[in-house]
C-alpha positions as CSV (number, residue, x, y, z in Angstrom):
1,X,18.2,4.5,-13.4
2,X,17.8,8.2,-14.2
3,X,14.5,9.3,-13.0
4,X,12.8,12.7,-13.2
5,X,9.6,13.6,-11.4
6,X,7.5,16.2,-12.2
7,X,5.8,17.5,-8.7
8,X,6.9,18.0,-5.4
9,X,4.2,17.5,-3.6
10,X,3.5,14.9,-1.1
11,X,3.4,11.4,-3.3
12,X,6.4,13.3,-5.6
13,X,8.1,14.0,-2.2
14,X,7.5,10.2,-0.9
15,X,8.4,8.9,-4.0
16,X,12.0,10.6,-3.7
17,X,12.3,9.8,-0.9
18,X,12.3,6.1,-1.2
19,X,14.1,5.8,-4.6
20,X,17.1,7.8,-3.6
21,X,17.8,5.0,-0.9
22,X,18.0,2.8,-3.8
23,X,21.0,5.2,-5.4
24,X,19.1,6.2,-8.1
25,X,19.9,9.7,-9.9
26,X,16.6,11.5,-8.9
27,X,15.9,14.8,-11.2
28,X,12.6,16.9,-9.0
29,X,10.9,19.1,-11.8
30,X,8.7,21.9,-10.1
31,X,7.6,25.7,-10.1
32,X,8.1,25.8,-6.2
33,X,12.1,26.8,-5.8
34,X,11.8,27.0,-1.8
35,X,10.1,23.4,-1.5
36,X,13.2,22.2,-4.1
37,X,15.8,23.6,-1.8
38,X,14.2,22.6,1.5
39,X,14.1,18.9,-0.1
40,X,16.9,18.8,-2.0
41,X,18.6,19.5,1.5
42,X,17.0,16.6,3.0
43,X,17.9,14.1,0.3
44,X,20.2,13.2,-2.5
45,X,18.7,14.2,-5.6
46,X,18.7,17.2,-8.1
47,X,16.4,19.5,-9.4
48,X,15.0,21.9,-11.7
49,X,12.9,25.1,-11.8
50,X,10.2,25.2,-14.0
51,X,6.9,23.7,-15.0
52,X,6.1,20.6,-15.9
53,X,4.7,21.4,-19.2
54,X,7.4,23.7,-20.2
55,X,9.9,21.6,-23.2
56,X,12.1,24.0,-21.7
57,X,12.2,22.4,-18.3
58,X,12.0,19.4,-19.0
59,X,14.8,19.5,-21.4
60,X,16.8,21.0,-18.8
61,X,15.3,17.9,-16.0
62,X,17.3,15.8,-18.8
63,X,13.8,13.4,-20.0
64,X,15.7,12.8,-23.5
65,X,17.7,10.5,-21.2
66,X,15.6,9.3,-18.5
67,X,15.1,5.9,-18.1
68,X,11.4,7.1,-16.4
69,X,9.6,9.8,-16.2
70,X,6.8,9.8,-13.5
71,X,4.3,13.1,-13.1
72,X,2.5,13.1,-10.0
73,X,1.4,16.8,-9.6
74,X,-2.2,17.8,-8.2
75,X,-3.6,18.7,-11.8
76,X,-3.7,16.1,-14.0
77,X,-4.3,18.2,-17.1
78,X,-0.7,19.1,-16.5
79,X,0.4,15.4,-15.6
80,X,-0.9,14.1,-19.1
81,X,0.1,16.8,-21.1
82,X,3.6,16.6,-19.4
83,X,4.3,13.1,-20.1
84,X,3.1,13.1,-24.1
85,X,5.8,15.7,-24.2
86,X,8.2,13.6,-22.0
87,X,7.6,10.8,-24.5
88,X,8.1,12.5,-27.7
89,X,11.2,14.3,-26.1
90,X,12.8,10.9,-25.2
91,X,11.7,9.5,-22.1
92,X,11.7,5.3,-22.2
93,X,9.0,4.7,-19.8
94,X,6.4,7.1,-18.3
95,X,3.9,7.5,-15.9
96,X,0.8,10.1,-15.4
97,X,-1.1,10.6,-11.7
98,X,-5.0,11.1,-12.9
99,X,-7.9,12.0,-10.6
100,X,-10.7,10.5,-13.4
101,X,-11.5,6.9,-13.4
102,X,-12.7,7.1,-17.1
103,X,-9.0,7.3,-18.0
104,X,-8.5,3.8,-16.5
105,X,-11.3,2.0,-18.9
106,X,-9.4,-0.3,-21.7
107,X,-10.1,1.9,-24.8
108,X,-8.8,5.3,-23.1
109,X,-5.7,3.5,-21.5
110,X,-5.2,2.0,-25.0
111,X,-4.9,5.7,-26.9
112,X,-3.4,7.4,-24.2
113,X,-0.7,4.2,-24.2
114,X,-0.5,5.0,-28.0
115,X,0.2,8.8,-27.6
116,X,3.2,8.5,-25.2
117,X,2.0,7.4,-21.7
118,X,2.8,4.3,-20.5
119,X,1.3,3.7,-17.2
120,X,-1.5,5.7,-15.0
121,X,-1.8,6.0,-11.6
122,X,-5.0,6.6,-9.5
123,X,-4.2,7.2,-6.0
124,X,-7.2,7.5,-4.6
125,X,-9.0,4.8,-6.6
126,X,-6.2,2.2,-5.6
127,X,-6.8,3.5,-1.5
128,X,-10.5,2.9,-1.9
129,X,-9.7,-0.8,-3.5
130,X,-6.9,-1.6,-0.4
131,X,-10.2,-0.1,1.9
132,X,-12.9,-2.4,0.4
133,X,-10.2,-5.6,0.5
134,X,-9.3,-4.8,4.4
135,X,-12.9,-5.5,5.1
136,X,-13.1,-8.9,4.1
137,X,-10.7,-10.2,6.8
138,X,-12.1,-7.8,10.3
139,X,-9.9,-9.0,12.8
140,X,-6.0,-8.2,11.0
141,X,-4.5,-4.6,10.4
142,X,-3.3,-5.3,6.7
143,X,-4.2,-7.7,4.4
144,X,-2.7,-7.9,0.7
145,X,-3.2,-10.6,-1.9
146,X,-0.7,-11.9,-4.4
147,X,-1.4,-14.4,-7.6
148,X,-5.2,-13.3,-7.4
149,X,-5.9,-14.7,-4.1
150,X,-3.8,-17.8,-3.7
151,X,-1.3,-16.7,-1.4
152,X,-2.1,-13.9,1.4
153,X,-0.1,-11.2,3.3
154,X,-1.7,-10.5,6.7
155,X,-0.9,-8.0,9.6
156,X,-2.2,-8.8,13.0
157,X,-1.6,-7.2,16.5
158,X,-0.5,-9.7,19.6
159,X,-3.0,-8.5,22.3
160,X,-3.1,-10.2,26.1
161,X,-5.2,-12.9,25.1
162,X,-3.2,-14.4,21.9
163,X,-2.3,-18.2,22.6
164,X,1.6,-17.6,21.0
165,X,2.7,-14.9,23.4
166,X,6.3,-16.2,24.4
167,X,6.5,-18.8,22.2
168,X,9.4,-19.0,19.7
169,X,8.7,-19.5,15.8
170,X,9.6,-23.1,16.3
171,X,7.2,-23.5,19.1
172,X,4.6,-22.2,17.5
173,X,5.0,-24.4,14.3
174,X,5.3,-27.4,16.0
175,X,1.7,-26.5,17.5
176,X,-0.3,-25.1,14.6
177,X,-0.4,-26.3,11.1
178,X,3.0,-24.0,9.9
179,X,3.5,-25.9,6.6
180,X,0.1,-23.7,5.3
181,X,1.6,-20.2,6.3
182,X,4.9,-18.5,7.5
183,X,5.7,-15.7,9.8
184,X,7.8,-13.3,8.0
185,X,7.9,-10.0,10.1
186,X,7.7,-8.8,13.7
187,X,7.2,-5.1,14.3
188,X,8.0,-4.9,18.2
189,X,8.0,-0.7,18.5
190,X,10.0,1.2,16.1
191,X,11.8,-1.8,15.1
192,X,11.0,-4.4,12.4
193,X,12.2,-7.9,12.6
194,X,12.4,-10.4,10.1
195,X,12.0,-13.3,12.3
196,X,14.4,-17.1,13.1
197,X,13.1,-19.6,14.6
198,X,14.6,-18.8,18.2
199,X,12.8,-15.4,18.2
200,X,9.6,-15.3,20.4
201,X,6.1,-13.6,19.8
202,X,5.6,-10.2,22.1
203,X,2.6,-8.8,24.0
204,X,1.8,-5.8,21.4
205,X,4.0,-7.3,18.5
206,X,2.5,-6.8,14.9
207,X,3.2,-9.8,13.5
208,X,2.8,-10.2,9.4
209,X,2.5,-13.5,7.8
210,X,2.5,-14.7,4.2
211,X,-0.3,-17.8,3.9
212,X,-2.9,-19.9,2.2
213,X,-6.3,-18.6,2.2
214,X,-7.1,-21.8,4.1
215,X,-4.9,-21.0,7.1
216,X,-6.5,-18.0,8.2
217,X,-8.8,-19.1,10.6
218,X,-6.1,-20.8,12.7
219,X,-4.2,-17.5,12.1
220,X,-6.8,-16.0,13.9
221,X,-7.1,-18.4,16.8
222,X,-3.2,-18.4,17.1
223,X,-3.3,-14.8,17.3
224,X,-6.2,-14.7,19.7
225,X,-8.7,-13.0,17.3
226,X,-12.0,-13.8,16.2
227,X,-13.7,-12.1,12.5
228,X,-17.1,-10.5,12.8
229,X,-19.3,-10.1,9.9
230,X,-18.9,-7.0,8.4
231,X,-22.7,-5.6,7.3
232,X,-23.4,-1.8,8.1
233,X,-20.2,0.5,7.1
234,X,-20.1,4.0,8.2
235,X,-17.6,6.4,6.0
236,X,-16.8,10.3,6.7
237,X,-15.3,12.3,4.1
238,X,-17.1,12.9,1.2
239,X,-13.7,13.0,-1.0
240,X,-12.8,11.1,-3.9
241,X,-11.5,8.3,-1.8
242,X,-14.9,8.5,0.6
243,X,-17.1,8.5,-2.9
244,X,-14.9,5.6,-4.5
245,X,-14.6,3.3,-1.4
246,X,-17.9,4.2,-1.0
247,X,-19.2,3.0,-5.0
248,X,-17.4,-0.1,-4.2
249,X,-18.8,-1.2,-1.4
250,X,-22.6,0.0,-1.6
251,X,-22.8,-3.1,-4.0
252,X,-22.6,-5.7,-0.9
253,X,-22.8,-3.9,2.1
254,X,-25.3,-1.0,4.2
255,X,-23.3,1.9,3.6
256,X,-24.4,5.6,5.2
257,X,-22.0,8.8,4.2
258,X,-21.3,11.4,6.6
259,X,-20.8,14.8,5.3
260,X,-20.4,18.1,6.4
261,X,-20.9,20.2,2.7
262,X,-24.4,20.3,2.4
263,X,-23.8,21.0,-1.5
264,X,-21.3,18.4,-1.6
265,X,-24.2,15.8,0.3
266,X,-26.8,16.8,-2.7
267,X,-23.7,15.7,-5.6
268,X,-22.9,12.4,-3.6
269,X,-26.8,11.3,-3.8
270,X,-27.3,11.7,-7.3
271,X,-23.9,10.0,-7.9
272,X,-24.6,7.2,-5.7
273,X,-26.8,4.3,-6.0
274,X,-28.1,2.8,-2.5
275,X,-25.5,4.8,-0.1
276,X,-26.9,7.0,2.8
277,X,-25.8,10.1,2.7
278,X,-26.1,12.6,6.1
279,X,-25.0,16.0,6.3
280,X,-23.0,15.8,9.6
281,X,-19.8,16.0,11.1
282,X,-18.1,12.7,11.8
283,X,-17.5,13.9,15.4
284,X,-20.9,14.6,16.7
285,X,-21.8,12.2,18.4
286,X,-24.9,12.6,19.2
287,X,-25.6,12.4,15.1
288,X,-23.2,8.9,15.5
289,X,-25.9,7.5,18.2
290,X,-29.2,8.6,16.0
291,X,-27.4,6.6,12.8
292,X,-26.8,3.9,15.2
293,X,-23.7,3.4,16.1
294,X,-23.5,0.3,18.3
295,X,-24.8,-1.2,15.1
296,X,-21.7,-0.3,12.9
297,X,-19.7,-2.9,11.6
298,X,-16.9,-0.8,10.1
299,X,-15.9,3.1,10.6
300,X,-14.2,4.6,7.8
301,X,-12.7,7.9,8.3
302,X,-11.1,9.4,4.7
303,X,-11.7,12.9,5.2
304,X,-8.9,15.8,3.8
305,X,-7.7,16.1,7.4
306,X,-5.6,12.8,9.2
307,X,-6.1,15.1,12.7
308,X,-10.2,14.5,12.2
309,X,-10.1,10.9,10.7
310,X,-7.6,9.9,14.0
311,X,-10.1,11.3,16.3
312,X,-13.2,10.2,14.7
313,X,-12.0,6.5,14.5
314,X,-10.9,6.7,18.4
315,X,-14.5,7.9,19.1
316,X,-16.1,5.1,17.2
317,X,-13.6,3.1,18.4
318,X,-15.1,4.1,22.2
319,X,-18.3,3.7,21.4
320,X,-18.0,0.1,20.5
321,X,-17.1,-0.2,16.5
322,X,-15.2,-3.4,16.3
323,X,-13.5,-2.4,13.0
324,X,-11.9,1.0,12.0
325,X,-9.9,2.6,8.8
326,X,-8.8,5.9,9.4
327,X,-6.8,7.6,6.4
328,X,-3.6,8.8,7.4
329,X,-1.7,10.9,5.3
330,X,0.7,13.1,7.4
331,X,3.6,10.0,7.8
332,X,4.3,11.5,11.0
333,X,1.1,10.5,12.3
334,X,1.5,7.0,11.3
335,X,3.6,5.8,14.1
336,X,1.4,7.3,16.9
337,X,-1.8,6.4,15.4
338,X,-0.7,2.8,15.5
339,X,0.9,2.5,18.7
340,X,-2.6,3.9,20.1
341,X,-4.7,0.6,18.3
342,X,-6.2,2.8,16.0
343,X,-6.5,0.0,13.5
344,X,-6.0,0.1,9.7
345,X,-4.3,3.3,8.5
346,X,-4.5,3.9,4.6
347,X,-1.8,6.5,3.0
348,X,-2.4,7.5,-0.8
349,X,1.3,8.1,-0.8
350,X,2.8,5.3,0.1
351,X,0.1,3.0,-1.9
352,X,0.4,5.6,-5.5
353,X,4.5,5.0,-4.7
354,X,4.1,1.6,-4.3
355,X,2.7,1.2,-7.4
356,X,5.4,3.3,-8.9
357,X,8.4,1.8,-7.4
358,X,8.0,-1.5,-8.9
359,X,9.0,0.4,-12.4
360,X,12.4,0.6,-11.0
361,X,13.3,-2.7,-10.3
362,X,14.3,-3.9,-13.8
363,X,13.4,-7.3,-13.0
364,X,9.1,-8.6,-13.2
365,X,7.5,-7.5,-9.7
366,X,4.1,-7.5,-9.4
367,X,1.6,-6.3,-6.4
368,X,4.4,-4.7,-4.9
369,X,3.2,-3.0,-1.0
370,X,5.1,-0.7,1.0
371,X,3.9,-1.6,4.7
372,X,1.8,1.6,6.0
373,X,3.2,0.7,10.0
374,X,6.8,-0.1,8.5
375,X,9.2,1.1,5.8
376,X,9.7,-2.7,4.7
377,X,7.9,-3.9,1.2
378,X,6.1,-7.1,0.6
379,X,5.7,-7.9,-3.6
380,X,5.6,-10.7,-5.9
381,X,8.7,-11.5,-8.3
382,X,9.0,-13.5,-11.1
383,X,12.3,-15.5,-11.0
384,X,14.1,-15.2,-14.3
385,X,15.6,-18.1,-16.3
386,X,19.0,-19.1,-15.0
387,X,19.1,-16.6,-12.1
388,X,20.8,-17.5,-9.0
389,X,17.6,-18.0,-6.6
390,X,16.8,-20.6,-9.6
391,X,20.3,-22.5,-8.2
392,X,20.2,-24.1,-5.1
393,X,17.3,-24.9,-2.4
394,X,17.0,-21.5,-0.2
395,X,18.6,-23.0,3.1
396,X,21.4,-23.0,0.5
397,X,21.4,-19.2,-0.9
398,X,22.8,-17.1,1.9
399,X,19.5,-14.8,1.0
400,X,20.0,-11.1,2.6
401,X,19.4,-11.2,6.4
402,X,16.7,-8.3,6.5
403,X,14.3,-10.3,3.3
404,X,12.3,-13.6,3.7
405,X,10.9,-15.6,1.3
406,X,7.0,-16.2,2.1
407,X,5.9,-18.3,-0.4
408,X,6.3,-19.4,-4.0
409,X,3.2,-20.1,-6.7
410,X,4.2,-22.7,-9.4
411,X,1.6,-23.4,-12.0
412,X,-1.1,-22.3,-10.0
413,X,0.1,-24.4,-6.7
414,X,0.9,-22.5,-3.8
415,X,4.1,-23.7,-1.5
416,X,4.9,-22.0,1.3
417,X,8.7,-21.6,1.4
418,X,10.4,-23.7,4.0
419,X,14.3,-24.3,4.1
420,X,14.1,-26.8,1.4
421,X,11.8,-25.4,-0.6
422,X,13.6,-24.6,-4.3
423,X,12.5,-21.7,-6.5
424,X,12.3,-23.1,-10.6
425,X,12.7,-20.3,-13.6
426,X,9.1,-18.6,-13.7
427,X,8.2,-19.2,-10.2
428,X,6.1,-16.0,-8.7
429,X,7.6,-15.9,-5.6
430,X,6.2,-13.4,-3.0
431,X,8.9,-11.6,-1.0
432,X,9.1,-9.2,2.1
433,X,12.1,-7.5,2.7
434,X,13.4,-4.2,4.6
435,X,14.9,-1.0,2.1
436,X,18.8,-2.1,2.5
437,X,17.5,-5.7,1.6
438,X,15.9,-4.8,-2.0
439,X,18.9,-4.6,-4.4
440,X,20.4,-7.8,-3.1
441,X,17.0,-9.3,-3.5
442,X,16.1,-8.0,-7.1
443,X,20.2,-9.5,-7.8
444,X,19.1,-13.0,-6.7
445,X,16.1,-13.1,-9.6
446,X,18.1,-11.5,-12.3
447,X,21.3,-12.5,-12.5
């Protein structure tokens, strides 16, 4: 596909980043030449000078060929206005980064559809959503759901006292009930596996399986973990991810705010319904002990800075909080933060590319994740009518060694994939597989 992105900022950057593995022809619009050069030297793509809302530049970025045109800049004034004119100067298929919720209500998305954009992206209201589902299942790292519910991707970490340290895959199925889930990656340090049956579960392994919402709690006892109820929530950060995750989960929890803009505290509690909000730095503790700790459920740290939200979820972390979300958006940091048992990490980038990628894959992908601890992707496909997965039963397909199937959902039925399980036209199939995997994958439920 030709693709031309207007922005080089961090999700512009990430989003390069991961379409050029996938050969792509990247075109990177932006007013910045030094951050062009320093990335264009880093990756395989082109770019162009100039802004965004210039016919000019984006003429010369080629959008009355592109196959998509993405704008993820800062300012979304710029990102809308770029993409009407992206649209009217040819573009197939666009897609504008906002910062406004209203934008995302039906009647808005409907006129802004009709004047040229196609899609919108909220990053930090899709974050704050991934936040507010991680807490209903305390105990994992990751949790995703596919087909609205009835199949779930879960991330758990193998401590000392999990009951399938050094048992193989077919071990462990011949002792828990493995027909209602399946084990479809092992991160074991910087390396990710997509597990056989030989291959053995490792003290410190994160292990991700694909399963019915039924299975979890022997997931759990498998993996030596137990869930806690999840009552008083504590969030730092005051940002737009803080306020949203915040909105969200006010409705059904004891939520308290921690702030350190005292102006920004007085906005927040005529914005918010039943929210507490201090005026405090998430790492004082001795303001932590007088809002009672011990008694938090859940510590959520989303400031502007991943140093401070690292640090404040190891304190918490210390001082008993059995659950912890720090927001980590220097990728450098992500490796370290979870090799320390930080807990759940949340990255606007990879979630706002995420959501962008699965425009790319010319084939119907839904719910599409890339894995915050990993650089693999776990998403929902649809097979198409006489394509080749549709041919023969999976033991059967030679099906790319670094991509598993996890499950399949067939008229509302959920089947966890097994060698003999076959995949019909229209199936929704839910997928994980590692970068070099993707095309071969996307081949098998087109073609």
């Amino acid at each position: 596909m030709n693709i031309v992105i207007a922005g080089a900022g961090e999700v512009g950057t990430h989003l390069a980043r991961m379409l050029s593995k996938q050969n792509h022809r990247i075109m990177l619009l932006d007013s910045d030449r030094e951050k062009l050069e320093l990335i264009e030297s880093q990756l395989d793509i082109l770019y162009v000078v100039g802004s965004c809302t210039s016919t000019g530049a984006l003429r010369d970025a080629g959008v009355e060929r592109c196959d998509l045109y993405v704008a993820v800049n800062p300012e979304e004034d710029q990102n809308i206005t770029s993409t009407i004119l992206a649209k009217r100067l040819g573009a197939k298929q666009t897609i504008a980064r906002v910062n406004n919720s209203e934008y995302l209500e039906e009647e808005n998305r409907e006129y802004l559809k009709s004047i040229g954009i196609n899609s919108l992206i909220y990053p930090e209201r899709l974050a704050a959503e991934e936040i507010t589902s991680t807490l209903k299942t305390s105990g994992s790292r990751q949790i995703h759901e596919f087909s609205d519910g009835r199949l779930q991707f879960i991330s758990i970490k193998l401590r000392e006292n999990a009951p399938v340290l050094d048992m193989t895959l077919v071990q462990m199925a011949g002792r828990y009930a493995a027909e209602h889930f399946r084990v479809v990656a092992i991160k074991r340090g910087e390396k990710t596996i997509v597990p056989r049956g030989n291959d053995r579960f490792m003290l410190d392994d994160m292990i991700s399986i694909v399963a019915k919402p039924s299975a979890i709690p022997e997931i759990f006892e498998m993996c030596g973990k137990r869930q806690h109820e999840i009552r008083n929530v504590v969030i730092v950060g005051g940002t737009r991810v803080g306020v949203k995750t915040a909105s969200l989960l006010e409705k059904s929890y004891n939520v308290k705010l921690i702030e350190p803009n005292r102006d920004r505290c007085i906005l927040l509690a005529n914005k918010l319904r039943s929210t507490l909000i201090i005026n405090g730095s998430g790492q004082d503790l001795a303001l932590l002990r007088e809002e009672g700790i011990r008694n938090t459920d859940a510590f959520i740290s989303v400031t502007d800075s991943s140093e401070i939200n690292i640090l404040s979820c190891l304190l918490a972390k210390k001082l008993g909080v059995k659950k912890s979300i720090a927001q980590v958006e220097n990728v450098d940091y992500i490796s370290l933060a979870e090799s320390i048992g930080l807990g759940t990490l949340i990255n606007t980038k990879l979630i706002a590319a995420s959501r962008i990628y699965g425009h790319t894959m010319n084939v119907h992908v839904q719910h599409l994740r890339f894995l915050t601890y990993s650089e693999a992707e776990v998403f929902e496909i649809t097979a198409g009518a006489g394509s080749r997965i549709t041919r023969r039963p999976l033991a059967e397909m030679h099906f790319p060694e670094n991509a598993t199937i996890g499950g399949v959902i067939r008229d509302g039925r959920v089947i966890i994939a097994k060698g003999d399980t076959r995949v019909l036209s229209g199936d929704n199939v839910v997928v994980f597989a590692l970068p070099e995997a993707i095309k071969k994958v996307v081949k098998l439920f087109r073609e």
